[in-house]
C-alpha positions in Angstrom: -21.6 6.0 29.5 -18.4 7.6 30.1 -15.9 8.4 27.6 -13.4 6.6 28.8 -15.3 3.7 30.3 -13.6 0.1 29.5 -17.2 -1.0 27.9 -16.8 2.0 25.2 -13.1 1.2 24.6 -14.1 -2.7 24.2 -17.2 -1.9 21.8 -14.8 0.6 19.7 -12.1 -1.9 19.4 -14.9 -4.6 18.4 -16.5 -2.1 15.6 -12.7 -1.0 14.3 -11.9 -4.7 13.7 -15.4 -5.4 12.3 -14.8 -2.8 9.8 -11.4 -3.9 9.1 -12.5 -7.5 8.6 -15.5 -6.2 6.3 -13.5 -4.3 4.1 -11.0 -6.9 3.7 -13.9 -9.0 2.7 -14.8 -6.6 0.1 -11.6 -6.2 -1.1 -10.7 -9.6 -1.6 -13.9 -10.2 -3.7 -12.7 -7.2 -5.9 -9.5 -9.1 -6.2 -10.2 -12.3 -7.2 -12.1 -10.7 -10.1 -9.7 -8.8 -10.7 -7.5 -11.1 -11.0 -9.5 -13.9 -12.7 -9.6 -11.4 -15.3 -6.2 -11.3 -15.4 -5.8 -14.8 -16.0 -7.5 -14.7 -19.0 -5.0 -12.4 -20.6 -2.9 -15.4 -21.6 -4.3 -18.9 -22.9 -3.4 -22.3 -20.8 -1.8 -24.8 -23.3 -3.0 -27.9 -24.1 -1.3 -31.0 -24.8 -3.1 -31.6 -28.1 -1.8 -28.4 -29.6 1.5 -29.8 -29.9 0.4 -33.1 -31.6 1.5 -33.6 -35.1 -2.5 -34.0 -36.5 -1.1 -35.2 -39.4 1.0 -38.3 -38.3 -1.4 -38.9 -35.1 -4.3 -38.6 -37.6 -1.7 -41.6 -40.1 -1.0 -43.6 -37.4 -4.4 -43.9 -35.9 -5.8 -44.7 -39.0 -3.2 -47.3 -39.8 -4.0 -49.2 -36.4 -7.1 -48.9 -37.3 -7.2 -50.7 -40.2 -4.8 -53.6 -39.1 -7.5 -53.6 -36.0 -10.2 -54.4 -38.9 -7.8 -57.0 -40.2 -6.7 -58.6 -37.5 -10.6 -58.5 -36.8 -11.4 -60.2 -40.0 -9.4 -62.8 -39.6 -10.3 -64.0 -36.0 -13.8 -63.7 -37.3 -12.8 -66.2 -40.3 -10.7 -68.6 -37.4 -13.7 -68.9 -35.4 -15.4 -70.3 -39.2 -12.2 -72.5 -39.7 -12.6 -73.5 -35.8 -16.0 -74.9 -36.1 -15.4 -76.6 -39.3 -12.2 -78.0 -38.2 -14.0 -79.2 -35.3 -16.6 -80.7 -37.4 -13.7 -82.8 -39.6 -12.1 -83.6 -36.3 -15.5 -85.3 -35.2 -16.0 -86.9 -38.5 -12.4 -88.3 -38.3 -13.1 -89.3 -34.9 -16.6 -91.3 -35.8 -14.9 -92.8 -38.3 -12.2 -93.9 -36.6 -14.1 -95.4 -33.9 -16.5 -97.0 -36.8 -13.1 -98.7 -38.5 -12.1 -100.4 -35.1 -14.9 -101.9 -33.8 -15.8 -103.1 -38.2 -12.1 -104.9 -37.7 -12.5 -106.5 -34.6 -16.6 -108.1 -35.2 -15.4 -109.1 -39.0 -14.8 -112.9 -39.9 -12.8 -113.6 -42.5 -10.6 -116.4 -43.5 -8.1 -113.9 -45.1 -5.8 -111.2 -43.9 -7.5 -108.1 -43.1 -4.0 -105.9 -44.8 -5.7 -107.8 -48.3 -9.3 -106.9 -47.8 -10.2 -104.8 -50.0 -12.9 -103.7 -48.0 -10.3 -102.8 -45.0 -8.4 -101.0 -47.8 -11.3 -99.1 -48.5 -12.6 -98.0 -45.2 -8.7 -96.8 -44.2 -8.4 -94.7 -47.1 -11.4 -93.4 -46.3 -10.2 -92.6 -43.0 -6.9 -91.3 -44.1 -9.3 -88.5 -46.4 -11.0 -87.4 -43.0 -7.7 -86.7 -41.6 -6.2 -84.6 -44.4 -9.0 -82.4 -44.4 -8.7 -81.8 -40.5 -4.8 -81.5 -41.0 -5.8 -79.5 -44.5 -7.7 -77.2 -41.6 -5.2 -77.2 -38.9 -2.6 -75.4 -41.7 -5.0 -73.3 -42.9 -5.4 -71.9 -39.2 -2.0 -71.8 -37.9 -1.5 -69.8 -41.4 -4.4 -67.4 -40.3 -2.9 -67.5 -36.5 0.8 -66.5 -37.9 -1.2 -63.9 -40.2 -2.7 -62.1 -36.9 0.5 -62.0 -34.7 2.4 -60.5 -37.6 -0.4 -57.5 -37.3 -0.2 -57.4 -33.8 3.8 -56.7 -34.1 2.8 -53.8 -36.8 -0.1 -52.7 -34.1 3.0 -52.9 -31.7 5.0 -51.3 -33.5 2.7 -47.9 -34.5 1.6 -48.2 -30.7 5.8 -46.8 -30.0 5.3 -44.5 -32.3 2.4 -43.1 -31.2 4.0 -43.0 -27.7 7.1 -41.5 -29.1 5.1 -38.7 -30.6 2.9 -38.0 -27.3 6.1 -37.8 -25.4 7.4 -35.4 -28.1 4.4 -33.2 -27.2 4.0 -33.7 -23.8 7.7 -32.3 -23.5 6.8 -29.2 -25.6 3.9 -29.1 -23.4 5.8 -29.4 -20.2 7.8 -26.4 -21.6 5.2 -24.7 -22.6 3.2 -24.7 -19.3 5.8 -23.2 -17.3 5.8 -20.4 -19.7 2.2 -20.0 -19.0 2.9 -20.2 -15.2 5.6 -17.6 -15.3 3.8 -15.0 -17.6 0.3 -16.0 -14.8 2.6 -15.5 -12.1 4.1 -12.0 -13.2 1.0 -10.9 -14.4 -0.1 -11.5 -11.2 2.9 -10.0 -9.5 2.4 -6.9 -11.6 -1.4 -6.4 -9.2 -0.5 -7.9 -6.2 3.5 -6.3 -5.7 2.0 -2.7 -5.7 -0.5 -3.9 -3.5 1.9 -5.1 -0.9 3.7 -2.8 -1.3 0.6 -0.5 0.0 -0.1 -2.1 2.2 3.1 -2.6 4.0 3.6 1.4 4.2 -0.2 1.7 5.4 1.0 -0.5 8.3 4.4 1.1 9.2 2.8 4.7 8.9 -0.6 4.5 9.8 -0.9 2.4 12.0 -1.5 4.7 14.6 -3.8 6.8 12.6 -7.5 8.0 13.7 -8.8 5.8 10.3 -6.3 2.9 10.9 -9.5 0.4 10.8 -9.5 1.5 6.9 -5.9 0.7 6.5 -5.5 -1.8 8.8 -8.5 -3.8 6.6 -6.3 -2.8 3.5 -3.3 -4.5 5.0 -5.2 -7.7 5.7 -6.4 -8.2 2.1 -2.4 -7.0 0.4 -1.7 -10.4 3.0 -4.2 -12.5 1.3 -3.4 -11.6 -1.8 0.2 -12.2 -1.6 0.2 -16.0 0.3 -3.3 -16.8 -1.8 -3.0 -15.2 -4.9 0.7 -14.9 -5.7 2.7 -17.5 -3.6 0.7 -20.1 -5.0 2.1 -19.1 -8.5 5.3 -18.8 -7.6 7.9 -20.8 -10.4 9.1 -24.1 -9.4 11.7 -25.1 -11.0 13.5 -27.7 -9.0 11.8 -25.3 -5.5 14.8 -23.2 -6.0 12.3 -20.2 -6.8 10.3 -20.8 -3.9 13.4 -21.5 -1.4 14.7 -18.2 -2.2 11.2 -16.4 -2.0 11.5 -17.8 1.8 14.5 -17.1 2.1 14.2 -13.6 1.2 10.9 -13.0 3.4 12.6 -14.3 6.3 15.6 -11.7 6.0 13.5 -9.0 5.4 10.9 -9.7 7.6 13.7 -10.5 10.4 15.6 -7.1 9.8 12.5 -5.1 10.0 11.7 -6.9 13.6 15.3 -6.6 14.8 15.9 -3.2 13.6 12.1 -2.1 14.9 13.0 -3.5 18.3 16.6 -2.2 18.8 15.3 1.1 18.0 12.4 0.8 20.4 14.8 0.0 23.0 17.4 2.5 22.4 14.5 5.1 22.3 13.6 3.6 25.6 16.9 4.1 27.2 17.3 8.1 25.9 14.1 8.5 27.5 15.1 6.9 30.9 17.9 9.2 30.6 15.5 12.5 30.7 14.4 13.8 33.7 11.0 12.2 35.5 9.4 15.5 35.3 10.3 15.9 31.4 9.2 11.8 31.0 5.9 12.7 33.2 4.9 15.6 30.5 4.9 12.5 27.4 2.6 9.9 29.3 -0.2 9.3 27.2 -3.4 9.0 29.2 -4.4 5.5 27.5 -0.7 4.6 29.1 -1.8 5.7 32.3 -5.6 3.7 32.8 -3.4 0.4 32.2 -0.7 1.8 34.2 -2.7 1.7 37.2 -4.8 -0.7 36.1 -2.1 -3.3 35.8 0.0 -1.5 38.3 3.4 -0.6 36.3 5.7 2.4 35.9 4.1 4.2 32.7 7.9 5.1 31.8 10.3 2.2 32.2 7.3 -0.6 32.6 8.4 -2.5 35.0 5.9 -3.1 38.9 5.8 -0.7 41.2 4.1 -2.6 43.8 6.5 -3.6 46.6 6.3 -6.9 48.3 6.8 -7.0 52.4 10.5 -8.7 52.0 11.3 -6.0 49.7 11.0 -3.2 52.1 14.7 -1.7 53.9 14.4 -2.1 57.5 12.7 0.3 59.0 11.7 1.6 62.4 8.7 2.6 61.5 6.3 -0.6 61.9 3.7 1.0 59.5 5.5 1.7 56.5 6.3 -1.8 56.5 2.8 -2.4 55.5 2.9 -0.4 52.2 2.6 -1.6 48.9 3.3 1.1 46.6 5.8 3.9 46.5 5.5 7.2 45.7 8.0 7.3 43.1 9.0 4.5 40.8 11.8 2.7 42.0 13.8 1.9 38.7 13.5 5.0 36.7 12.9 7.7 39.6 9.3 8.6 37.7 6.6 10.4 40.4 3.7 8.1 40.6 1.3 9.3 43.7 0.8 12.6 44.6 -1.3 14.5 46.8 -4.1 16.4 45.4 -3.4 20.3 45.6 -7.3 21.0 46.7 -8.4 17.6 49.2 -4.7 16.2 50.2 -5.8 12.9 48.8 -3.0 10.7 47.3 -4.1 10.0 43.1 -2.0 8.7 40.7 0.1 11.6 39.3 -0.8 10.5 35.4 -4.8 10.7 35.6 -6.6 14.1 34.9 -8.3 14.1 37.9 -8.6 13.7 41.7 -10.4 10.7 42.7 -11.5 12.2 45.9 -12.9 16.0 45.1 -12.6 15.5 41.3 -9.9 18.6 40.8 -7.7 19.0 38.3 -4.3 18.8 39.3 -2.1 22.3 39.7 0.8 23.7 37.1 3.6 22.0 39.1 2.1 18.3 39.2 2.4 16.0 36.4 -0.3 15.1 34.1 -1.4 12.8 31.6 -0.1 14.4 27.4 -3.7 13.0 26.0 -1.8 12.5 22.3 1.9 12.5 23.2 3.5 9.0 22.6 5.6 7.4 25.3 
């Protein structure tokens, strides 16, 4: 296997971003340890802790005991229930006993002077006092229970008052905690950023830039996974300007990165091709040719047949490549010092007798940068 050969270059790149992805693994196993650990330095607040034990502990135990009341009392209405339904019955019977006595009685007199009718209707009258003597006796126990429901009512609001009055302190209290979790957090992950935004910018480009391009991707996860997530609310005004800032800075770095790219671009162009030819890297080259674009400016170097100038010459009107690159002037083809063969001026050797090319012709830097 060659060197250079597209099937090393593939497996390379496939075992760099393997290693990358494995360390990042690694690392972000170490961090969440890390920083589960970290958690722990401060204690989450609970609602309870902010309860007054003492009146919640008064309250409770006066609602409890009006509950027991109240309890008692139903238990003593259902007694005065079936009893009053038990004089309600007897009043009824005899009742019903009185009316049909009056209507199968002969008597010459008036039923009003009977003593007997007296008798039975007083009699009668008794069975309905003591279901009326009942009836009081309930709606007395019945007024009795919805006065302790007020007072249950009543300590309910206060109980209410007093878990609002603690769930604000609470509220309070918890975005403490989140602030000091979120700095605490800031305190690991900012210096890891950090890192790994400079491993990025400056070694990028490195022989071991696997290593740091793996510590780049885990100072990403731990920012939008373990910090951004922690961020302060308050109202999203925290956040908002956490995005706000992210997007300047991150936009400036791009615009700044790319003007500069281009204005590096353009003082090259303005260099001579043979002084251009000397900084082509040899990676730039292979997908030079490969892809068929200047190595220098970028742009195609293959001529279409409308594109050609008139010509008298019917068989340069066949050609699809030039010699030198049209836009910038850079030498592309040359012909090989030892065969004569034309080779692309960039590569190390001649594709025809495999010689290197001669002082005078251009060839690829190796590690120079475009």
């Amino acid at each position: 296997m060659e060197f250079n050969s597209k099937k090393l270059e593939s497996t390379s790149r496939l075992v760099y971003y393997a290693i990358s992805i494995v360390l990042c693994a690694f690392l972000i196993l170490l961090s969440n340890q890390l920083i589960g650990d970290l958690d722990t330095a401060t204690i989450r607040p609970e609602v309870e802790s902010f309860l007054d034990a003492d009146v919640v502990a008064n309250l409770t135990r006066r609602e409890n005991s009006l509950q027991a009341e109240v309890q008692a009392i139903r238990n003593k209405n259902a007694v005065i229930e079936q009893t009053m339904q038990t004089a309600q019955q007897n009043y009824a019977n005899e009742k019903q006993s009185f009316e049909n006595w009056v209507k199968t009685r002969k008597t010459l007199g008036s039923p009003d002077k009977d003593e007997e009718v007296v008798s039975r209707a007083t009699r009668l009258d008794e069975f309905y006092k003591v279901e009326q003597e009942w009836r009081a006796q309930l709606a007395v126990r019945q007024a009795a229970i919805e006065s302790k429901v007020r007072q249950q009512e009543q300590l309910q609001q206060q109980l209410e008052r007093e878990n609002g009055r603690a769930g604000d302190k609470f509220e309070a209290e918890l975005k403490r905690y989140e602030l000091k979790v979120f700095l605490l957090r800031l305190l690991f992950v900012g210096p890891v950023l950090g890192l790994g935004i400079f491993f990025f910018i400056r070694y990028r480009r490195h022989k071991f830039w696997p290593l740091y391009m793996g510590f780049t991707l885990f100072s990403l996860y731990a920012f939008f996974f373990g910090l951004v997530p922690y961020l302060p609310s308050y109202g999203g005004y925290v956040r908002s300007a956490v995005g706000v800032a992210l997007s300047v800075g991150l936009g400036y770095y791009a615009i700044k990165t790319f003007r500069t790219y281009m204005e590096r671009k353009q003082q090259e162009l303005q260099a001579s091709s043979q002084e251009r030819a000397k900084h082509v890297q040899l990676e730039v080259a292979e997908k030079a040719l490969e892809n068929h674009f200047c190595p220098s400016c970028g742009k195609d170097f293959i001529l279409r047949k409308w594109e050609f100038p008139l010509s008298a010459d019917v068989a340069n009107a066949y050609r699809l490549v030039t010699d030198f690159c049209r836009h910038c002037g850079l030498e592309l083809f040359s012909n090989c010092h030892n065969c004569g063969s034309k080779n692309f001026s960039h590569l190390p050797f001649c594709a025809t007798c495999g010689a290197k090319p001669s002082a005078a012709q251009p060839q690829a830097a190796g590690t120079a940068s475009v």
